[in-house]
N, C-alpha and C positions, 0 to 999 in steps of 0.2 A: 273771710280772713284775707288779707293784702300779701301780695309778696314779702314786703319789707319783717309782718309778722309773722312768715311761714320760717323766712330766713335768722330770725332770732329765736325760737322754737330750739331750730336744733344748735345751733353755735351761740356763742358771746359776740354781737354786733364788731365788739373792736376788735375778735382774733383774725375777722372773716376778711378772706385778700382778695386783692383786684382782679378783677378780669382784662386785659390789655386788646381791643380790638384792631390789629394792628395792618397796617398795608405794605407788603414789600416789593411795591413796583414791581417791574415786567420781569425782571431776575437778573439783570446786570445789580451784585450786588454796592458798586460805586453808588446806584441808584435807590440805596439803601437810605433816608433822611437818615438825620443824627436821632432822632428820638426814638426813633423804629430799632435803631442798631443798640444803643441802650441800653432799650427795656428786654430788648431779645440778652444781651450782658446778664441784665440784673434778675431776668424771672427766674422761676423756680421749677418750673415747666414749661414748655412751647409744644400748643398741640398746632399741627400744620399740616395742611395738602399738601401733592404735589409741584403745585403753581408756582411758589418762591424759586424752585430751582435748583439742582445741585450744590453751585456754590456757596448762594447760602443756606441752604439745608445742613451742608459740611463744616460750615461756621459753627454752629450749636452744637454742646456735646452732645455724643448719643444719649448718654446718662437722663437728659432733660428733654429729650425729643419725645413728640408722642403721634406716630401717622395717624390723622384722623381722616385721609383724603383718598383715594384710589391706589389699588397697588397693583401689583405686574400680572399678579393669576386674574385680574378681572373682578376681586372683591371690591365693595367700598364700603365704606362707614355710613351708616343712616345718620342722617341732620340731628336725630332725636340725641342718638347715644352723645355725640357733641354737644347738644345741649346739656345733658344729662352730667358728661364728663366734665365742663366748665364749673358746673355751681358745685360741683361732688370738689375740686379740686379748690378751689375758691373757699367755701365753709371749712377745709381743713388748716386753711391760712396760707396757701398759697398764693406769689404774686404768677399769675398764669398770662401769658401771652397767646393769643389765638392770633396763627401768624395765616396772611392769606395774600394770594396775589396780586398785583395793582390797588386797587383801592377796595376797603371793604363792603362802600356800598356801591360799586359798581359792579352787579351778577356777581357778589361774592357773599352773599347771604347776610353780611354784617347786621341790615336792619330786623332779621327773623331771631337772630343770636343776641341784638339789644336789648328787643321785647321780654325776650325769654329770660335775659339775666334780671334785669327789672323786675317783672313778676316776682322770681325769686329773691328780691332783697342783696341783689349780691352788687356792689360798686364796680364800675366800669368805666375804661375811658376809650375815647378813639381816636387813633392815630390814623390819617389821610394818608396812603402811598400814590406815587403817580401812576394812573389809571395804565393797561394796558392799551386800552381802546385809544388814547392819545400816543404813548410814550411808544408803545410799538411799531405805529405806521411812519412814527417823525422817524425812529431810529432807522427806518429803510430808506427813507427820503420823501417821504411821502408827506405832507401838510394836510391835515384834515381841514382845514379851512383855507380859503387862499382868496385876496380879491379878487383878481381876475378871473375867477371861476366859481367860486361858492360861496357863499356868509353862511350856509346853516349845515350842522352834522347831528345824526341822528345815530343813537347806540343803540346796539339790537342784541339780543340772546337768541342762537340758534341753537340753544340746547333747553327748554324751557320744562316746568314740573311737568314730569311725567300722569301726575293724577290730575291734571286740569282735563276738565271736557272738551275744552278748544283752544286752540292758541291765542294767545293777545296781540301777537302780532299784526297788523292790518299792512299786509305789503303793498297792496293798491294804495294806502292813504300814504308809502313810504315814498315809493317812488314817482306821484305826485308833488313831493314838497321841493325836487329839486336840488335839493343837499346832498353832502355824502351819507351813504349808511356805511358804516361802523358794523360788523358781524361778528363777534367774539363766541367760541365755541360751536362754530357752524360747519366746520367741514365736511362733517358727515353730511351732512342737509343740506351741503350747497347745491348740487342739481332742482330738488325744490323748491329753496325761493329763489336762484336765476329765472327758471321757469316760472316762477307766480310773477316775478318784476317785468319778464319781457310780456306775459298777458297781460300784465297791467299800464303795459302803453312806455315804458321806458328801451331807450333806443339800443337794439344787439350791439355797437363797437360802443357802448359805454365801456373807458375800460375800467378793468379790476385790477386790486393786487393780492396775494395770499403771503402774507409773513408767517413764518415758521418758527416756533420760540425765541421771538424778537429777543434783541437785548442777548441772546445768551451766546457763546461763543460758536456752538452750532448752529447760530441763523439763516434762516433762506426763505428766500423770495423768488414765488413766480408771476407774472404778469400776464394778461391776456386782457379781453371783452366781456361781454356780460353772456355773448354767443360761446366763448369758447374757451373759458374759466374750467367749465369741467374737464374737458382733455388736457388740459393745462395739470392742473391740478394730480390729473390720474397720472398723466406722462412724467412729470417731477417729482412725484411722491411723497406730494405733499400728506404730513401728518399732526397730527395736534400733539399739543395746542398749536395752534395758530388764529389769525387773525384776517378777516376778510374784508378789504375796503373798496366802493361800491362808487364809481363818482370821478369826476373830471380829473380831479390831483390824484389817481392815482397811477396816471400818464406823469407827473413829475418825476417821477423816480428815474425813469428811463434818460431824460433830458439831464440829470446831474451825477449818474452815478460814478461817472469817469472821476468826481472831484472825491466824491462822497466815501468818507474813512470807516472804517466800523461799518459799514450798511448790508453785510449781509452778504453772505453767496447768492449768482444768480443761480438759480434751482435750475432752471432749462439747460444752460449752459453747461452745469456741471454732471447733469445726466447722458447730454450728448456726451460729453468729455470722455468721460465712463465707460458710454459705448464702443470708442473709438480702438482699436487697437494701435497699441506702441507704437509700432513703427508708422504710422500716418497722423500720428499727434502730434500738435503745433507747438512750440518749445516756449511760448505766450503764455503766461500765465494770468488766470481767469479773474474775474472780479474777485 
């Protein structure tokens, strides 16, 4: 039996509602498309991570909200019950919005959530948001591509399924190609693969940058080398999400920040700051 007839089985083809696969960029919600803003208006539901953000998570009434994503005690929602919850919501004639961070197929499960509506007979559309993998490192100042330095940028997952036997990652074939890699959900694993890149022949003052929920009004950024990202990292405190960029432009930040509007607290900066007691602090205020 086909999805299509598993899904008219139990409902009437025409009561049964949309599933909205939707993308809400990196969480400034200005960076909300008009279609994305909408349909999140017009559903009848919006199940949602984390990812989209407070602001707009705050947008949606509660009434229509449904966390499908991690929450503060250290629960999460298994991919299945999502699954399970999308076509359950859908067959009852729901138009449901499944809202996710940046873009649904980039490390946002969108294409496991397609198959799966499909099988089930249930209609669905997808709406593109702008990736965080791009929109996040521009918003610090950072160019994922630049002539004078790179043509190619490579997206990586450093959070990958837990039940795979191996990683698919191949960091020796990564930092071979020259490019930037792009690290989305890595912080925790960043001392691992700096460590598998610089055995793999890529040069220690490569620098790095760490953006901290790019886009959102609490932003921050630390900057270091590929040698010395992790104490960077531990010293600023840095925490996810964030975003880790691997690669020659991620020395541009440093060169424009003086101009650069919106781009982020420096993190090192502001931890010094911190440390500093009152009466020896500079009356200067920080990026």
């Amino acid at each position: 039996m086909t999805g299509a007839e598993r899904g008219t089985d139990d409902t009437d083809a025409e009561s049964v509602g949309t599933v909205h696969l939707v993308g809400s960029g990196p969480g400034d919600p200005e960076l909300l498309t008009m279609k994305a803003a909408r349909l999140i208006d017009e559903a009848d539901v919006v199940l949602h991570d984390k990812l989209p953000g407070p602001e707009i998570l705050g947008m949606i009434p509660a009434e229509k909200r449904e966390d499908v994503g991690k929450r503060a005690d250290g629960e999460w929602t298994p991919q299945e019950y999502t699954n399970a919850r999308m076509v359950e919501l859908a067959r009852d004639g729901n138009d449901v919005v499944r809202l996710k961070g940046g873009d649904p197929f980039v490390f946002g499960r969108g294409g496991e959530e397609m198959e799966h509506l499909a099988e089930n007979g249930i209609p669905f559309d997808i709406v593109p948001g702008i990736t965080s993998a791009v929109g996040g490192p521009g918003s610090a100042g950072i160019p994922v591509t630049h002539r004078d330095y790179v043509s190619s940028v490579s997206f990586v997952t450093g959070h990958e399924d837990p039940t795979k036997d191996e990683s698919a990652v191949d960091w020796e074939a990564l930092a071979a190609t020259g490019g930037t890699l792009v690290v989305l959900m890595g912080v925790g694993k960043l001392p691992l693969y700096t460590s598998e890149l610089r055995d793999a022949g890529m040069d220690p003052e490569t620098p790095v940058a760490l953006i901290e929920r790019a886009t959102w009004p609490e932003m921050r950024v630390a900057t270091g080398t590929l040698d010395t990202i992790v104490d960077v990292r531990d010293e600023a405190d840095i925490e996810p999400p964030a975003i880790t960029v691997i690669g020659e432009v991620a020395g541009v930040r440093d060169r424009v920040k003086s101009f650069l509007r919106d781009g982020g607290i420096d993190a090192l900066a502001e931890t010094a700051a911190s440390d500093t007691p009152k009466s020896n602090a500079s009356e200067e205020s920080s990026e």
